[in-house]
N, C-alpha and C positions, 0 to 999 in steps of 0.2 A: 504494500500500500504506500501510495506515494505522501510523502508530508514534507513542507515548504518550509525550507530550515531560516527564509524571515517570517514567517507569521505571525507572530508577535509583533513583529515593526510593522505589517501591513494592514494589524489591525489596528494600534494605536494610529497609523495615517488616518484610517478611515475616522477612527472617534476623531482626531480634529478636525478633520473635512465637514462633519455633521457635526463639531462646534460651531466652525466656524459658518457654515450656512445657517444656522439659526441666530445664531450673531448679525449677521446679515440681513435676515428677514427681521430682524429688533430695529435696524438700525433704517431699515427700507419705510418698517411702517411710521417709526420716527420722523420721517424725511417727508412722508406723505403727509402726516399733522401739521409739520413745518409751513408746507406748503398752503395746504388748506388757511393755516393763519396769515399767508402771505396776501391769498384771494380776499380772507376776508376784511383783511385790515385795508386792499385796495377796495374793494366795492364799496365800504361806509365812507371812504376816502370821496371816490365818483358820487355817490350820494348825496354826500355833505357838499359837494360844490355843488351838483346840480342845482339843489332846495336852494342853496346862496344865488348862484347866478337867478333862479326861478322869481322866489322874493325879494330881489334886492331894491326893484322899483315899487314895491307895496310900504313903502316909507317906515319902515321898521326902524325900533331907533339903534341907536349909533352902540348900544352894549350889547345887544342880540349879534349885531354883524362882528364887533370885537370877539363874544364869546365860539361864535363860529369859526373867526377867520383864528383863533387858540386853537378849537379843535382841529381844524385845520394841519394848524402848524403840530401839534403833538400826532396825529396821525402821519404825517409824514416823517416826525422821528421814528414811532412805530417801526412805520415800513422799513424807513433803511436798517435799523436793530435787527427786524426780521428777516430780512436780504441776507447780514451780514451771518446770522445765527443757521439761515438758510445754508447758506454757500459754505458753513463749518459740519455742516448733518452731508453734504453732498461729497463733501471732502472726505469726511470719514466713510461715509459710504464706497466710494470707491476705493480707498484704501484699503479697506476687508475685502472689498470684489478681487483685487489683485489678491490677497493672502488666500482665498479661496479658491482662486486659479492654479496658484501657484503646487497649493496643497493638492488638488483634484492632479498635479501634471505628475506629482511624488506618488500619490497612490498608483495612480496609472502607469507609472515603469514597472513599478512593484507587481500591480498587475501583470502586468505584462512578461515579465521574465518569471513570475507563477508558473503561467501558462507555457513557456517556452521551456521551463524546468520540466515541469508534467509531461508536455510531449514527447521531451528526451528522454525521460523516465520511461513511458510507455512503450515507446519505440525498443528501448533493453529490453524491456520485460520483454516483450515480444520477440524479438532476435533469441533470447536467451530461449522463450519457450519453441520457438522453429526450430533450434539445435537441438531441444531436449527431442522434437516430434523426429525430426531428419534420424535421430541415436535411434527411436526407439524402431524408425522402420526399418532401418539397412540389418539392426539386430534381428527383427523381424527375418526378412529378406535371406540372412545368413543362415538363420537356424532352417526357412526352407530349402535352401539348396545344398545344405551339409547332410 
């Protein structure tokens, strides 16, 4: 019976490969919240100017359009915070994707020369047992013509 003298190292590849994609999908669904606060902190941003630009000639006074043109301005720090906090979940994202690549390319020789051990294997046993059947026939063969 054939047994793959890394299998132990081909198994711990495989545990970090499945750490590390679930790492990945933390860090993906992360990235997608990220986002979602990015849209939403643009669409109240679109919003809050529309209703401004909308009411501005309805002669509102002068602390309605102050307290607007504040939120304003703090929605746009928002956004960029959120940009910025974006583009570090997107960062880190990709940097797992590469460690999960990397790790899937290490299992995968391992895999791989498994496979190419096993065959070698196979292929002995086999030659060995051709010889044992070739022995048993010529012996055969011998004892009928003596």
């Amino acid at each position: 019976m054939y047994k793959f003298s890394l299998e132990s190292l081909l198994d711990h590849r495989k545990h970090l490969e499945e750490n590390l994609d679930k790492e990945l999908g933390r860090i993906k669904r992360a990235l997608n919240i990220e986002v979602r606060r990015l849209e939403r902190l643009t669409k109240n941003k679109k919003k809050c100017q529309q209703n401004l630009q909308k009411n501005q000639g309805d002669g509102r006074k002068i602390n309605e359009i102050i307290l607007c043109f504040n939120y304003l301005h703090k929605l746009s720090i928002d956004i960029d915070k959120q940009k910025k906090c974006l583009k570090n979940v997107e960062k880190e994202y990709e940097i797992k994707r590469s460690e999960l690549i990397e790790a899937m390319k290490k299992r995968k020789t391992l895999d791989r020369l498994k496979e190419k051990e096993k065959k070698a294997f196979n292929y002995s046993e086999m030659k060995v047992e051709q010889e044992m059947m070739n022995e048993v026939a010529a012996n055969q063969f011998n004892r009928k013509t003596s």
